[in-house]
GUKOLKE-759409 format. One record per residue: residue number from 1; x, y, z of N, C-alpha, C, O in turn. Coordinates in pm, whole numbers, always signed. Layout:
! residues N
NUM,X,Y,Z,X,Y,Z,X,Y,Z,X,Y,Z
...
END
This chain:
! residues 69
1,+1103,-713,-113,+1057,-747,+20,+987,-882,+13,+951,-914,-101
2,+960,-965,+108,+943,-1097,+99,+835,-1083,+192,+839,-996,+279
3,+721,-1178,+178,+602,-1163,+254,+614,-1175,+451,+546,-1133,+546
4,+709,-1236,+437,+739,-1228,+582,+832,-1198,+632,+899,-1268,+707
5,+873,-989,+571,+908,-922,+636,+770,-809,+670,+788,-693,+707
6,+657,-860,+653,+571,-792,+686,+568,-837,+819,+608,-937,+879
7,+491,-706,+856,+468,-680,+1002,+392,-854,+1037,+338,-922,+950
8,+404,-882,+1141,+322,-1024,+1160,+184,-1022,+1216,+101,-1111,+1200
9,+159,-882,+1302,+20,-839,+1332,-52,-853,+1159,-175,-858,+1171
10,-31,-856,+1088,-111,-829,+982,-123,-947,+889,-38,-1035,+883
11,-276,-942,+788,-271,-1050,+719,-226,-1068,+637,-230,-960,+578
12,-163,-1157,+557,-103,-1139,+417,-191,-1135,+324,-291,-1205,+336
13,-173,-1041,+193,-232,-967,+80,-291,-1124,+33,-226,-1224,+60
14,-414,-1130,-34,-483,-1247,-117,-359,-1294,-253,-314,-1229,-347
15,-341,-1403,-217,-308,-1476,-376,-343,-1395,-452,-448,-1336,-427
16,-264,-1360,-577,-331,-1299,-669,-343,-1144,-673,-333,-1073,-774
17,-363,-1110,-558,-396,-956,-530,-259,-838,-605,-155,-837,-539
18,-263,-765,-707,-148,-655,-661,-16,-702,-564,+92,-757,-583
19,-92,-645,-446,+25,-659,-344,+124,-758,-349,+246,-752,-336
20,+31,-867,-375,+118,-965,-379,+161,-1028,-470,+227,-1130,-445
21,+136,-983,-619,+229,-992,-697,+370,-931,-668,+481,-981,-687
22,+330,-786,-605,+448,-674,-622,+540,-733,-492,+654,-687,-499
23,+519,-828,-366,+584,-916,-342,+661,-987,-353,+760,-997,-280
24,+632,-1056,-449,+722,-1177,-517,+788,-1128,-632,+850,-1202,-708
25,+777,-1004,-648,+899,-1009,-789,+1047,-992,-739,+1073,-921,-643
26,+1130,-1051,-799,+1249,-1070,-822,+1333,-948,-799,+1431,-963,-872
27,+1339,-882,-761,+1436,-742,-683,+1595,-768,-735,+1671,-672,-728
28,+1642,-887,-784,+1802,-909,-791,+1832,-895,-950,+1950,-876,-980
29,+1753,-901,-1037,+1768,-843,-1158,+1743,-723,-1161,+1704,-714,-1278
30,+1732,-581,-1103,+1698,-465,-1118,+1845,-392,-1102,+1916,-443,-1016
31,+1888,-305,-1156,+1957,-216,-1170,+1983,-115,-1027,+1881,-115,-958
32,+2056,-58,-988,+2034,+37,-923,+1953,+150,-890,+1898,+188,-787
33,+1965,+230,-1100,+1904,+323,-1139,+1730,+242,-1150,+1633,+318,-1157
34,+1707,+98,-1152,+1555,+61,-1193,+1507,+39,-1005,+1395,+39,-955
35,+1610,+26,-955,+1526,+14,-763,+1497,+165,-743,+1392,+199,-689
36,+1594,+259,-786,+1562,+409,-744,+1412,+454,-797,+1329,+518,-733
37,+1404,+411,-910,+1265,+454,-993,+1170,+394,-932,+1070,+466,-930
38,+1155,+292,-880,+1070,+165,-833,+1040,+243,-708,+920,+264,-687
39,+1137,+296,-608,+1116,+356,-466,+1024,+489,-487,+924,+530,-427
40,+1096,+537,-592,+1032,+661,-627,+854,+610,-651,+766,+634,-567
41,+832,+542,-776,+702,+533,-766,+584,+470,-668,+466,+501,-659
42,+666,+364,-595,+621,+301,-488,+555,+425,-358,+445,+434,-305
43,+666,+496,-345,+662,+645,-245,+540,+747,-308,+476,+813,-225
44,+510,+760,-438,+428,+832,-458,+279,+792,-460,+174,+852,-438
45,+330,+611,-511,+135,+486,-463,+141,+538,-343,+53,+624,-331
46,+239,+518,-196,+210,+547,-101,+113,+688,-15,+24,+696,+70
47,+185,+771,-90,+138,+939,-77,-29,+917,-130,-126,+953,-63
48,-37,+850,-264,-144,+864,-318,-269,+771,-288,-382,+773,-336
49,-214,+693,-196,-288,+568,-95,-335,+641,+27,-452,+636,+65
50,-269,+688,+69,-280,+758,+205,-382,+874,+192,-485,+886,+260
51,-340,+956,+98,-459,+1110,+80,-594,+1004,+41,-684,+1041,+117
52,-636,+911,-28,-726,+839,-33,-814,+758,+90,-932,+724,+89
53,-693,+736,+212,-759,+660,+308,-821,+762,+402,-914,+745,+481
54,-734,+895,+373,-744,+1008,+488,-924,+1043,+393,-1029,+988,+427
55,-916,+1106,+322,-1066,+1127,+250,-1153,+1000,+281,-1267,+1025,+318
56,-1129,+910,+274,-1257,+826,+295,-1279,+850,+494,-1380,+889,+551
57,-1157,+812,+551,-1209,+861,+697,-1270,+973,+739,-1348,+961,+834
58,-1252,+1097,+684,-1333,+1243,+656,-1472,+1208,+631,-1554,+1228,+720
59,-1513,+1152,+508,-1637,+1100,+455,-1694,+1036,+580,-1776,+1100,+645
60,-1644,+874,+633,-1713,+800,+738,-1746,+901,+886,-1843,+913,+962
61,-1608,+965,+876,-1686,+1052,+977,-1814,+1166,+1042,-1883,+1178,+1144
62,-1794,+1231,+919,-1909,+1342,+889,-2052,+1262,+911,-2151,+1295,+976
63,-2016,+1110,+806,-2142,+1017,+764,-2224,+1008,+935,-2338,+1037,+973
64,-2097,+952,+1010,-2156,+929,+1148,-2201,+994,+1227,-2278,+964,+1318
65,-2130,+1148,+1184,-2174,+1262,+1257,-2319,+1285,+1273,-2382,+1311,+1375
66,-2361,+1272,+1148,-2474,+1301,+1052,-2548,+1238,+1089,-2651,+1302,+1112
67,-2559,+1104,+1118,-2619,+1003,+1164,-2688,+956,+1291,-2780,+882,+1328
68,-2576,+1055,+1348,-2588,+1016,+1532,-2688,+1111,+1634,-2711,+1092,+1754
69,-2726,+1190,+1568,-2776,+1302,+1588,-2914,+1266,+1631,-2995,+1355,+1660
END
């Protein structure tokens, strides 16, 4: 994927960052069987990104709950 097939509402990942290494790599030397593995683990960062963002919104919420009182 190339940085500007990202959504355009959004900012692009910092120089340097992860993301944007995993950006710029080269996708046309990979194998079939090495993009399937790649989707696969990419899909499971995703799963494992997400149960992380969902727990921290749980946390901020309660926090505010807690707070507002």
């Amino acid at each position: 994927m190339d940085p500007e097939d990202l959504s355009s509402n959004r900012e692009p990942p910092q120089s340097g960052s992860p993301l944007a290494q995993l950006l710029r790599e080269d996708l046309d030397r990979l194998s079939i069987e090495e993009l399937d593995a790649r989707i696969e683990a990419l899909e499971e960062e995703i799963a494992r990104t997400r149960t992380r963002r969902d727990r921290s919104r749980a946390f901020r919420s309660a926090a505010d709950g807690l707070f507002r009182k």
